[in-house]
KOLFIKE-514033 format. One record per residue (C-alpha): residue number from 1; x, y, z. Coordinates in nm, 4 decimals, m for minus. Layout:
REM residues N
[NUM,[X,Y,Z]]
...
REM end
This chain:
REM residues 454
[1,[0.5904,m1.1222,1.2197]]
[2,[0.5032,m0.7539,1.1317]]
[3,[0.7055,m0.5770,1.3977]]
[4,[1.0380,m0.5583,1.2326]]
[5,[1.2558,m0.4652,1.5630]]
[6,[1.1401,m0.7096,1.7823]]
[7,[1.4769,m0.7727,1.9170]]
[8,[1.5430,m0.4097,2.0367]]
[9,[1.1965,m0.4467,2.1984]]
[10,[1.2190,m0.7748,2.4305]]
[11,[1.3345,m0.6289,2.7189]]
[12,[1.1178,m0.7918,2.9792]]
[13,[0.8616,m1.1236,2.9529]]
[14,[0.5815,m0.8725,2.9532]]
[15,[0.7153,m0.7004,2.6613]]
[16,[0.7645,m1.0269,2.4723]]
[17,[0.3699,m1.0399,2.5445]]
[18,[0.3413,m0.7087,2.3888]]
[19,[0.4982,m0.7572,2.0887]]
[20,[0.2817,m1.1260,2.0301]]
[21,[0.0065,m0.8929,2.0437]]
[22,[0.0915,m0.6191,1.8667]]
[23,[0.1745,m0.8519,1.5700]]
[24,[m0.1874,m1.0866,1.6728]]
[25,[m0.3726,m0.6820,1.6208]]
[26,[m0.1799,m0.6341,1.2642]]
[27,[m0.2535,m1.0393,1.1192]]
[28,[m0.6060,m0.9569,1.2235]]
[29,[m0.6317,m0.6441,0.9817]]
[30,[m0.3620,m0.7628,0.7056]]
[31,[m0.6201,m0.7145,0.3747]]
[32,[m0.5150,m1.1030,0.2369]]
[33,[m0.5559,m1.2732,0.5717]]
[34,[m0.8969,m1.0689,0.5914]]
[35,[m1.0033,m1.1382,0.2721]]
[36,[m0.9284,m1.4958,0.2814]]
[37,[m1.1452,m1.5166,0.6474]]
[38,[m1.4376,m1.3701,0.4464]]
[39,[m1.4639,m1.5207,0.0817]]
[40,[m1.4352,m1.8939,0.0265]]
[41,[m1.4636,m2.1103,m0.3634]]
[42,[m1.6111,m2.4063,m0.2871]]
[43,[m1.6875,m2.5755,m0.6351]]
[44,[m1.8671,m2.3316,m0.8086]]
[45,[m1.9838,m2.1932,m0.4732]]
[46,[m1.8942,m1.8557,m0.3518]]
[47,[m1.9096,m1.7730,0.0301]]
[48,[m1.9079,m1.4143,0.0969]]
[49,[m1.9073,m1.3942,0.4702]]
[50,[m2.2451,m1.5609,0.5812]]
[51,[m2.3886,m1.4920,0.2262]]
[52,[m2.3667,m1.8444,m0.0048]]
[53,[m2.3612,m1.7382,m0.3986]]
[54,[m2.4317,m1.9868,m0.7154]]
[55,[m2.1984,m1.8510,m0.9872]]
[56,[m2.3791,m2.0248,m1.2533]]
[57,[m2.5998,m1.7597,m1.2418]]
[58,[m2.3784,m1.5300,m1.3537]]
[59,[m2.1529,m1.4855,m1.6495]]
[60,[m1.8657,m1.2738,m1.5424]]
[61,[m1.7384,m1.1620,m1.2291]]
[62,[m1.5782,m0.8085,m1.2054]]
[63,[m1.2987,m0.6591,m0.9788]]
[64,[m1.3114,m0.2506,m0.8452]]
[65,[m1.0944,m0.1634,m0.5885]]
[66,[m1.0032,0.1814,m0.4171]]
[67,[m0.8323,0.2656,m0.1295]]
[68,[m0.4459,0.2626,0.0173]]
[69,[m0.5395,m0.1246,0.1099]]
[70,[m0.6979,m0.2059,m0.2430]]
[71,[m0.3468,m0.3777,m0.3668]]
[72,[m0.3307,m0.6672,m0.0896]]
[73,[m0.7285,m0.6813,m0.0911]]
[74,[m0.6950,m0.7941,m0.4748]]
[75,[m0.3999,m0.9884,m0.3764]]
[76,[m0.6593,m1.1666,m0.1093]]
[77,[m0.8843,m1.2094,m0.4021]]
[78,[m0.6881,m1.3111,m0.6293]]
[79,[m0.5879,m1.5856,m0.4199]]
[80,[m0.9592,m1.7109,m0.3988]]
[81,[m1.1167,m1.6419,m0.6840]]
[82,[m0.8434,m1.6005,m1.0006]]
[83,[m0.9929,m1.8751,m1.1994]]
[84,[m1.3407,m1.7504,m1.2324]]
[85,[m1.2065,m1.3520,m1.2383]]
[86,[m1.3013,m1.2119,m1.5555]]
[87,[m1.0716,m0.8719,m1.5253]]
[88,[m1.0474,m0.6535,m1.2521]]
[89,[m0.9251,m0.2982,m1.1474]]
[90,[m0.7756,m0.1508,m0.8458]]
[91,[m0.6877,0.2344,m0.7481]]
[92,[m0.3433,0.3128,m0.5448]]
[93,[m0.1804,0.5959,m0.3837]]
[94,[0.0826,0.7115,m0.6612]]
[95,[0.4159,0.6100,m0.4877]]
[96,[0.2780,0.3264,m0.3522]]
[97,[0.5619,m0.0097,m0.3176]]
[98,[0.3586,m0.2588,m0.4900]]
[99,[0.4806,m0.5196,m0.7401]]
[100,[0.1326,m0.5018,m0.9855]]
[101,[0.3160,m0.7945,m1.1676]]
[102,[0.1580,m1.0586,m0.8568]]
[103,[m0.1361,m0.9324,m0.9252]]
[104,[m0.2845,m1.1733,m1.2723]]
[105,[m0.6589,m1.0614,m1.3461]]
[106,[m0.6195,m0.7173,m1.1857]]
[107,[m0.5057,m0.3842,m1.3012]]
[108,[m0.3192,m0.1572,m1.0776]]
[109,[m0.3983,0.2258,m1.1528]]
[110,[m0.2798,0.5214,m0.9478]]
[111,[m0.4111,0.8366,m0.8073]]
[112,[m0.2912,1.1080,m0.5532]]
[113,[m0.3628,1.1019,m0.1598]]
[114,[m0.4540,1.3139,0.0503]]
[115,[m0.5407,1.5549,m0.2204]]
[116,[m0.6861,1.4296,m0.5233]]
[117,[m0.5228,1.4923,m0.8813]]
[118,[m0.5506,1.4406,m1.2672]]
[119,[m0.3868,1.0703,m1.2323]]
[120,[m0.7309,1.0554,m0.9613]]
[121,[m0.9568,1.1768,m1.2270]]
[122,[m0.8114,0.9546,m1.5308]]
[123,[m0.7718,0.6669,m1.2971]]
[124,[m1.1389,0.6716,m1.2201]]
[125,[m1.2515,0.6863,m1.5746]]
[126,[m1.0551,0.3618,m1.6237]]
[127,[m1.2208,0.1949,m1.2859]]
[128,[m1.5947,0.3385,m1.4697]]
[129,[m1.5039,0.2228,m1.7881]]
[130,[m1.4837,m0.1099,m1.6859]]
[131,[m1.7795,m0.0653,m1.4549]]
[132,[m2.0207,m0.0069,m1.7406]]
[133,[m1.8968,m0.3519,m1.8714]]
[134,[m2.1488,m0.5253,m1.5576]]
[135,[m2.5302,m0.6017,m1.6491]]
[136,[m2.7673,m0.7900,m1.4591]]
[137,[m2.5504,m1.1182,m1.5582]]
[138,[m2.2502,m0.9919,m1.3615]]
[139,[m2.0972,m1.0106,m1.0282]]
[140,[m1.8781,m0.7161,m0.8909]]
[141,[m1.6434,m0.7124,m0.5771]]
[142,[m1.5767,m0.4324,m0.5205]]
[143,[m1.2723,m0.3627,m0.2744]]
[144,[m1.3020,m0.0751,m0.0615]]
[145,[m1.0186,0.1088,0.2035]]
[146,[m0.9554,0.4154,0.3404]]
[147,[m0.7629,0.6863,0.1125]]
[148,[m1.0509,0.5963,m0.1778]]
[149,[m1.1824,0.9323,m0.1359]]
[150,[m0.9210,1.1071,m0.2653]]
[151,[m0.8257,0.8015,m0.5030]]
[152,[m1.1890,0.7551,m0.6868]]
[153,[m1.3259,1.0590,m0.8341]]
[154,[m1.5463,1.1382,m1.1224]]
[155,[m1.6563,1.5540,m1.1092]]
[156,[m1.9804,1.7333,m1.1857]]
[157,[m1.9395,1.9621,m1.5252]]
[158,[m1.8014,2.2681,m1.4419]]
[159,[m1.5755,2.1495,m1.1624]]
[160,[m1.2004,2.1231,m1.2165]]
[161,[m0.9885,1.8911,m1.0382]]
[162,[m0.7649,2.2173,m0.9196]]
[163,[m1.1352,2.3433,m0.7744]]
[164,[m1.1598,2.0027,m0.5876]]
[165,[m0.8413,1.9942,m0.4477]]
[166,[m0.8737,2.3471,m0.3074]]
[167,[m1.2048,2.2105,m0.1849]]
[168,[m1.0137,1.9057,m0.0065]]
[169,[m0.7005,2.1018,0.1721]]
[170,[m0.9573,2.3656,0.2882]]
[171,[m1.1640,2.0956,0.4648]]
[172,[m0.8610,1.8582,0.6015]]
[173,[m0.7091,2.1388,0.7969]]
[174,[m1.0441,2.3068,0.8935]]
[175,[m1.0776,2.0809,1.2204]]
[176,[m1.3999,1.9135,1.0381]]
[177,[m1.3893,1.5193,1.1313]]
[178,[m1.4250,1.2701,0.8545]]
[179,[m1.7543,1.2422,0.8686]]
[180,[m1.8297,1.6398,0.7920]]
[181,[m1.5489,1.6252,0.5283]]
[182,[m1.7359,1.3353,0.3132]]
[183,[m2.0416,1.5152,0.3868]]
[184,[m1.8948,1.7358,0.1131]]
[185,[m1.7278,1.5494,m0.0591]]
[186,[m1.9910,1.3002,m0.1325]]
[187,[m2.2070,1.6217,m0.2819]]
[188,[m1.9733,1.7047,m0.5491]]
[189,[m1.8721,1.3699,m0.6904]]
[190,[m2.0691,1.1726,m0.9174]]
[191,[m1.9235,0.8350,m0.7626]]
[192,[m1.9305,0.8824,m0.3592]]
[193,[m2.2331,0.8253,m0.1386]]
[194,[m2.3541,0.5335,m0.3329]]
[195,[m2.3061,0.6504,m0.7100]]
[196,[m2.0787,0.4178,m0.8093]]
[197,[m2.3603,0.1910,m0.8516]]
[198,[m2.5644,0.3778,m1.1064]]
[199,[m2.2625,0.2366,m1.3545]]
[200,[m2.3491,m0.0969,m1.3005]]
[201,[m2.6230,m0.1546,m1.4673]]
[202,[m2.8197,m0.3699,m1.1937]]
[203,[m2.5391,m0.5657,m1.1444]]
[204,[m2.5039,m0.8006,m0.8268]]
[205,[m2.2602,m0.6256,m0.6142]]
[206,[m2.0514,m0.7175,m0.3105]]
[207,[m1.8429,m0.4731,m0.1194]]
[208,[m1.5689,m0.5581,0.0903]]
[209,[m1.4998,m0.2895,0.3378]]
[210,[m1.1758,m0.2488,0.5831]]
[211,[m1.3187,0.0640,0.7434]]
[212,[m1.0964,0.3438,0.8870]]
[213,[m1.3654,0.5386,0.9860]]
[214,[m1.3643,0.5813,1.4090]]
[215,[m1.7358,0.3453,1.4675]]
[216,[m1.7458,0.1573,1.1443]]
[217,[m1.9955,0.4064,0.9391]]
[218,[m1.9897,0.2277,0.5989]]
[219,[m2.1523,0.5317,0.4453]]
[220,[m1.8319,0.7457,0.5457]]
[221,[m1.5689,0.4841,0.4611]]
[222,[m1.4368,0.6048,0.1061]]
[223,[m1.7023,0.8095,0.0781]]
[224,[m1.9261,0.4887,0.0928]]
[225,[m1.9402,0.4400,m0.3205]]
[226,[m2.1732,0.1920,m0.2749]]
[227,[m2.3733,0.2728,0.0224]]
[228,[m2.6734,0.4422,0.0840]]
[229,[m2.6186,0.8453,0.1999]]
[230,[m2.8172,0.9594,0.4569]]
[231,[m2.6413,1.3547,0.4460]]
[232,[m2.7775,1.5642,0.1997]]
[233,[m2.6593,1.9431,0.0218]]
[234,[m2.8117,2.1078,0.2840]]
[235,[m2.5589,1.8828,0.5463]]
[236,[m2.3082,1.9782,0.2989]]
[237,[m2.3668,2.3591,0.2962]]
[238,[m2.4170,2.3598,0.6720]]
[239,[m2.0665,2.2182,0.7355]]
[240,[m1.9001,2.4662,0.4947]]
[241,[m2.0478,2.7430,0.6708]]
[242,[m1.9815,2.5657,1.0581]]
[243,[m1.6074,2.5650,0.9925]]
[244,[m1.6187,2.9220,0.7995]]
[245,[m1.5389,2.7756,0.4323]]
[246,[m1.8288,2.8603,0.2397]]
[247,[m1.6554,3.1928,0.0816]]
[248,[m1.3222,3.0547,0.0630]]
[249,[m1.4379,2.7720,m0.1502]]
[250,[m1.4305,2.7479,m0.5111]]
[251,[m1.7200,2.9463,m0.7046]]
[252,[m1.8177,2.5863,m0.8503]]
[253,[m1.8372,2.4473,m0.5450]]
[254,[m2.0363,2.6629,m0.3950]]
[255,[m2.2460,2.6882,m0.7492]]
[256,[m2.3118,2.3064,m0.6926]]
[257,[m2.4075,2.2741,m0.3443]]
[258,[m2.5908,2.5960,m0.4395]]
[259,[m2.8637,2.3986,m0.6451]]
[260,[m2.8598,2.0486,m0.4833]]
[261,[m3.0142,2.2727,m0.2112]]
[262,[m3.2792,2.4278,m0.4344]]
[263,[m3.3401,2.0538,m0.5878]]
[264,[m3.2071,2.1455,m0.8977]]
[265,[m2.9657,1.8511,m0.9431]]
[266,[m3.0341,1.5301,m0.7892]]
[267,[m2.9067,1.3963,m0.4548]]
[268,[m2.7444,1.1166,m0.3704]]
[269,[m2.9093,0.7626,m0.3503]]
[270,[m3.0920,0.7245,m0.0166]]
[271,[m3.1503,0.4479,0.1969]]
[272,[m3.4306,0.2261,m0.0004]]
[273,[m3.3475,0.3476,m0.3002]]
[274,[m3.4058,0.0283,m0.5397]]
[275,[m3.0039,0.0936,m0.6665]]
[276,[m2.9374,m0.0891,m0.3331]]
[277,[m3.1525,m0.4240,m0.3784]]
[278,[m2.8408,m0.5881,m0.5432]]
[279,[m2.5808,m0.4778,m0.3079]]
[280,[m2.4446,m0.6648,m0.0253]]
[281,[m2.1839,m0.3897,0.1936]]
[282,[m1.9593,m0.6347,0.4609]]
[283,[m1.6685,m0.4724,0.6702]]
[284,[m1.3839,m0.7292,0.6491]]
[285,[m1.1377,m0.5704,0.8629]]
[286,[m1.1797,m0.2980,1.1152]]
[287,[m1.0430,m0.2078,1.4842]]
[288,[m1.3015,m0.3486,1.6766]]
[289,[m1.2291,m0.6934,1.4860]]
[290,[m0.8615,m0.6449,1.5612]]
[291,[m0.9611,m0.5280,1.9364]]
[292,[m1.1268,m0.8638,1.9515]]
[293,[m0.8512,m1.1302,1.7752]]
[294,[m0.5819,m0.9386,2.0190]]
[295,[m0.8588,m0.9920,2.3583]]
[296,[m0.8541,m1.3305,2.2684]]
[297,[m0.4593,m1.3606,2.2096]]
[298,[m0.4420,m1.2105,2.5281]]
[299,[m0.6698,m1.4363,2.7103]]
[300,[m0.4221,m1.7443,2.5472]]
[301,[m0.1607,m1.5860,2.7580]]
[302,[m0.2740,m1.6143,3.0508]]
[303,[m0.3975,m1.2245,3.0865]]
[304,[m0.7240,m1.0957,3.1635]]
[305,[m0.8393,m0.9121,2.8617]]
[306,[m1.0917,m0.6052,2.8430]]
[307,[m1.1656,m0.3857,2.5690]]
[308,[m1.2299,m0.0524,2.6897]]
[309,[m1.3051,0.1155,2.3692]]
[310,[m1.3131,0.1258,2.0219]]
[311,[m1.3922,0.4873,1.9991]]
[312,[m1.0729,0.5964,2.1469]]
[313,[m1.0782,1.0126,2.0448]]
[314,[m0.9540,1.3057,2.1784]]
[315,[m0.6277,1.4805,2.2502]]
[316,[m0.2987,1.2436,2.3173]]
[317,[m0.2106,1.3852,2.6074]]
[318,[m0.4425,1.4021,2.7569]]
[319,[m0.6152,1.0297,2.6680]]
[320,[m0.2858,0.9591,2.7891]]
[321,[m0.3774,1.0985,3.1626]]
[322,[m0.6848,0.9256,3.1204]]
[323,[m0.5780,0.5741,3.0358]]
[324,[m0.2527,0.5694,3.2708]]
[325,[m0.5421,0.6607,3.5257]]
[326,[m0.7175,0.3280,3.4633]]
[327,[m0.3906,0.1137,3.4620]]
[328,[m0.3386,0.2592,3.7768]]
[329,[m0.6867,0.1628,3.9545]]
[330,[m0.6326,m0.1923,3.8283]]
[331,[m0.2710,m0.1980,3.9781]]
[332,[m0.4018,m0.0764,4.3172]]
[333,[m0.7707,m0.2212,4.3629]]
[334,[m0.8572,m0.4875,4.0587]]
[335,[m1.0933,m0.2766,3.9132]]
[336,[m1.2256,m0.2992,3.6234]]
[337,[m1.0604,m0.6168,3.5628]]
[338,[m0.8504,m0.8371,3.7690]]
[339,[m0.4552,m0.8375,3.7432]]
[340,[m0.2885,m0.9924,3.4975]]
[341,[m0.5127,m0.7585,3.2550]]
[342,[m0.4658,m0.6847,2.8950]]
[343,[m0.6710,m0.3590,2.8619]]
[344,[m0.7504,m0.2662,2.5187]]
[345,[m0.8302,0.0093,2.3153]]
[346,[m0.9045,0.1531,1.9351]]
[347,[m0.9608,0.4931,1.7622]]
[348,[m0.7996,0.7953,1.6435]]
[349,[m0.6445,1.0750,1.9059]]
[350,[m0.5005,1.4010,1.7234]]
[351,[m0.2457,1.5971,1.8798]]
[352,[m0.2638,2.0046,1.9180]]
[353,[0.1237,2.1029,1.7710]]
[354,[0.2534,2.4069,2.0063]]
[355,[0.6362,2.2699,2.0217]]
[356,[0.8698,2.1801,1.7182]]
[357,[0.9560,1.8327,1.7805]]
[358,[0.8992,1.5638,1.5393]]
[359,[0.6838,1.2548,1.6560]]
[360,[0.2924,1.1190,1.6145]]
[361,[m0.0051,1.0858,1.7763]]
[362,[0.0829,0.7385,1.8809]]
[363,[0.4237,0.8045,2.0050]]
[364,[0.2484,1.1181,2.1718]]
[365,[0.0082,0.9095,2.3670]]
[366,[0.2906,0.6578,2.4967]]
[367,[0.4848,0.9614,2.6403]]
[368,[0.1833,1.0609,2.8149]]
[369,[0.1275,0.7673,2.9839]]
[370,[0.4526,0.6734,3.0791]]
[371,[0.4718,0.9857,3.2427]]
[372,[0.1667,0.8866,3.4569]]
[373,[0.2951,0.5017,3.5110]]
[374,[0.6240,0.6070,3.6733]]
[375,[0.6738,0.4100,3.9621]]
[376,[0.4808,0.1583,3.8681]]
[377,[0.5902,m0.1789,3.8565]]
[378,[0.5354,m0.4282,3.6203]]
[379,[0.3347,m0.2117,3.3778]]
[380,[0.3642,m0.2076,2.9426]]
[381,[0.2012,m0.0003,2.7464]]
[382,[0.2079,0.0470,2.3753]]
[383,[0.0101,0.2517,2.1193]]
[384,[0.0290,0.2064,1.7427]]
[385,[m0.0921,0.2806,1.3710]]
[386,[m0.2226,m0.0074,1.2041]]
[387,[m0.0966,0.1536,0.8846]]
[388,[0.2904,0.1488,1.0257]]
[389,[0.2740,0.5371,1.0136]]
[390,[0.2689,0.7637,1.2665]]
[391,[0.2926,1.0899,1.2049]]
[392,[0.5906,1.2029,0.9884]]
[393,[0.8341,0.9061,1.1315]]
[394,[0.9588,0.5915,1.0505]]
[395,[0.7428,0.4298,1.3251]]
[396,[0.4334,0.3153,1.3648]]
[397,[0.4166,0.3705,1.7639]]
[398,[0.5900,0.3354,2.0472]]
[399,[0.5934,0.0945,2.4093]]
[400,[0.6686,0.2491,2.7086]]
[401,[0.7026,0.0765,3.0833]]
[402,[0.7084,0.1800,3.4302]]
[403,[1.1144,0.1792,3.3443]]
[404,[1.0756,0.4176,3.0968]]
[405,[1.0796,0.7156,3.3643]]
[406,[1.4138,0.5964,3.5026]]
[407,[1.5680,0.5287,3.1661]]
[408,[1.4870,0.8697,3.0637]]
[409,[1.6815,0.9805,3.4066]]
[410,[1.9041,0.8276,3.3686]]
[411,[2.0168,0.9362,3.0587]]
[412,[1.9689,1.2926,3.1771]]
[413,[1.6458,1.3051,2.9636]]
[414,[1.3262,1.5168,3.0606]]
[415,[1.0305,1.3591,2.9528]]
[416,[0.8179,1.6527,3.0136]]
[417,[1.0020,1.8401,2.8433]]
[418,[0.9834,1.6205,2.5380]]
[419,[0.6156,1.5736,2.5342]]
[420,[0.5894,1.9841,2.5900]]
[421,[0.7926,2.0095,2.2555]]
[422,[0.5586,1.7059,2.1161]]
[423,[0.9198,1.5530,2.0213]]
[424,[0.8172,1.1778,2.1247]]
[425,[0.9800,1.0615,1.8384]]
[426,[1.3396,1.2311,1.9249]]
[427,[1.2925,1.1147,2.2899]]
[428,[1.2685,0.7541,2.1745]]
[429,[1.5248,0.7183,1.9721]]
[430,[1.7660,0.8342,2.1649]]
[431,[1.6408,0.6037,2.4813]]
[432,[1.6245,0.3222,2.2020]]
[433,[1.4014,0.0335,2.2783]]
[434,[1.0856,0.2189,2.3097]]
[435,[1.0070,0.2458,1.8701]]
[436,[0.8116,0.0413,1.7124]]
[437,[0.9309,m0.0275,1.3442]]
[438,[0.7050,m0.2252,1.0881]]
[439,[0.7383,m0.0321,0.7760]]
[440,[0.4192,0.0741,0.5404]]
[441,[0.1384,m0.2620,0.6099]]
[442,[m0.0950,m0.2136,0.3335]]
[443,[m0.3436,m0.1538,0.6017]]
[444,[m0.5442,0.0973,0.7556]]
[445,[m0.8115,m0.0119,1.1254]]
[446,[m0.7124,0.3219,1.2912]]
[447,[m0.5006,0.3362,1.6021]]
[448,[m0.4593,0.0680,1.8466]]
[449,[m0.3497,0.0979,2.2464]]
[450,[m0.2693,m0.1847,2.4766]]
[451,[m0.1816,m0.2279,2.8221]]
[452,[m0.0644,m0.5081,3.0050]]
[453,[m0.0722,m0.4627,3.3984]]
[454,[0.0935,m0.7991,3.5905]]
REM end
């Protein structure tokens, strides 16, 4: 059981329904239960999803992990594969509440999220310095999560880390999506978009990917260390100069991208490139698998399931609109799916601040839509971060009902108002019952949003 308030929460059958698959969504994308669904020892047989390895062929196998999930994913390793582990290392978010003690073959270094730092950089070095202990004789897992970009970082010469950091809190408040920010990113590393590799000496290589990436791009994930990057310096300039950074970055920076344009220091690995041939990249965990495992949880009780999307983007509010929109044609006419439905969605909304309230996107969305469902009976709907985190609160989300108008009312409570102020947090706690509470999950799939419509 991940939800850790489920008792505040169980207010009618349908919430009780909720909650099962809330928890079914989080089990689907905890990093050990996805490991272990993906990597089986049988003998000296290694399954690695639908791949079948001999390890007599090798004569070492190597552990490299980055990423906010890497600590469970080695703990889902470990679990598998500890007696033929040579060593292994793994990269966390400094501040992190792991015990590295459970882990036996595997390190635990730390770096600095969301803005890289000199723990980053030294960290790294360790994670490469072990790298260039692979030949062709060796098999490497590497783990991979989201946070790794700002956790895994070797620099060009003539870059500082205080140049790269600039670099990373112009681009994370410049409105550029993930994909534009690695762009960059990738083009002034010398591990991201696929470099990792050229320290493994022709290694065999299998990455295990929970992607937090909105659509599953592996090259974007981390900064895809070991994938092939189709963006180039040009891409990179061009989305400096889109979002009006390209004179408020660093001199270096721009000195960099400067000559990877004019081909005077060498791209990234491309797709083809023969640094690939030995590289197997599988995603592990991600929202459409958890979109999936809760469609079928949903089916097993007794609702009609349909994923809408996994792509879920926009503003909160007014997604919000949108989706209470949908609940409401199903209520009225059975379309698109017939009563009892489980509708089902993934992604990443963002919320515009203009009040001073305190909440999250999550929490922001559920306010929305219970301010479309009023009236509405028999209705649940809950939204969530698979990472427990939403915003700068203790939850992860929030569930709201057709009751939640009247509770609100009741208790002299605009919800408008609230939602004006984007202080869906505040409004929650003081209804109570509406918060949902699971505490940090190792995990990151993105956002997920369910409602249930009886």
């Amino acid at each position: 059981m991940y939800i850790k308030n489920v008792n505040e929460l169980l207010i009618t059958d349908i919430h009780k329904d909720m909650i099962e698959l809330i928890n079914e969504g989080l089990r689907s994308a905890d990093p050990v239960i996805a490991i272990k669904r993906n990597v089986e020892l049988v003998g000296n047989k290694l399954r690695v999803v639908d791949e079948h390895v001999d390890l007599g062929l090798y004569e070492r196998v190597l552990v490299l992990g980055i990423g906010k999930a890497s600590f469970k994913m080695a703990q889902g390793i470990e679990s598998v594969l500890e007696e033929v582990i040579d060593k292994g290392l793994v990269i966390m978010p400094k501040g992190a509440k792991v015990d590295a003690s459970l882990l036996k073959k595997i390190k635990v270094f730390y770096g600095n999220h969301p803005y890289p730092s000199h723990d980053t950089i030294r960290s790294s070095l360790e994670l490469i310095k072990l790298a260039k202990e692979a030949n062709k004789r060796t098999l490497v897992i590497v783990l991979i999560s989201g946070g790794g970009s700002a956790l895994f970082e070797v620099l060009p010469k003539g870059i500082s880390v205080h140049d790269l950091t600039k670099l990373n809190e112009l681009l994370l408040k410049s409105g550029a999506d993930i994909r534009e920010v690695n762009t960059v990113r990738k083009h002034v590393s010398l591990v991201k978009g696929g470099q990792l590799l050229r320290y493994l000496n022709g290694a065999k290589v299998y990455a295990l990917i929970i992607s937090d990436v909105v659509g599953d791009y592996i090259e974007f994930i981390a900064s895809g260390p070991t994938a092939p990057d189709t963006t180039t310096f040009r891409d990179a300039y061009e989305v400096l100069v889109r979002y009006g950074l390209w004179d408020k970055v660093p001199k270096s920076i721009r000195e960099r991208i400067k000559l990877g344009v004019e081909g005077k220091v060498p791209e990234t690995p491309k797709p083809g490139d023969p640094l690939f041939n030995r590289v197997r990249n599988y995603i592990v965990a991600s929202n459409i698998i958890a979109l999936r495992s809760i469609a079928k949880k949903a089916k097993e009780l007794g609702y009609n399931p349909l994923i809408l999307t996994s792509h879920m983007e926009g503003e909160a509010r007014e997604v919000g609109k949108f989706i209470a929109s949908v609940i409401r044609t199903v209520k009225e006419h059975d379309i698109p799916v017939n009563k009892p439905a489980a509708l089902i969605m993934g992604g990443e909304t963002t919320v515009t601040v203009r009040g001073s309230g305190v909440g999250g996107r999550n929490q922001e969305l559920a306010l929305s839509v219970a301010i479309s469902i009023a009236g509405l009976r028999d209705v649940v709907f809950a939204s969530f971060g698979t990472d427990g985190i939403d915003g700068v609160t203790d939850a992860a989300g929030a569930i709201v009902s057709s009751e939640t108008m009247n509770m609100a009312k009741d208790a002299r409570l605009n919800l408008k108002e609230y939602l004006e102020n984007n202080d869906s947090y505040t409004l929650f706690k003081k209804l109570g019952h509406h918060l949902i509470i699971t505490g940090a999950t190792g995990t990151n799939v993105n956002d997920i949003a369910i409602a249930l419509i009886r």
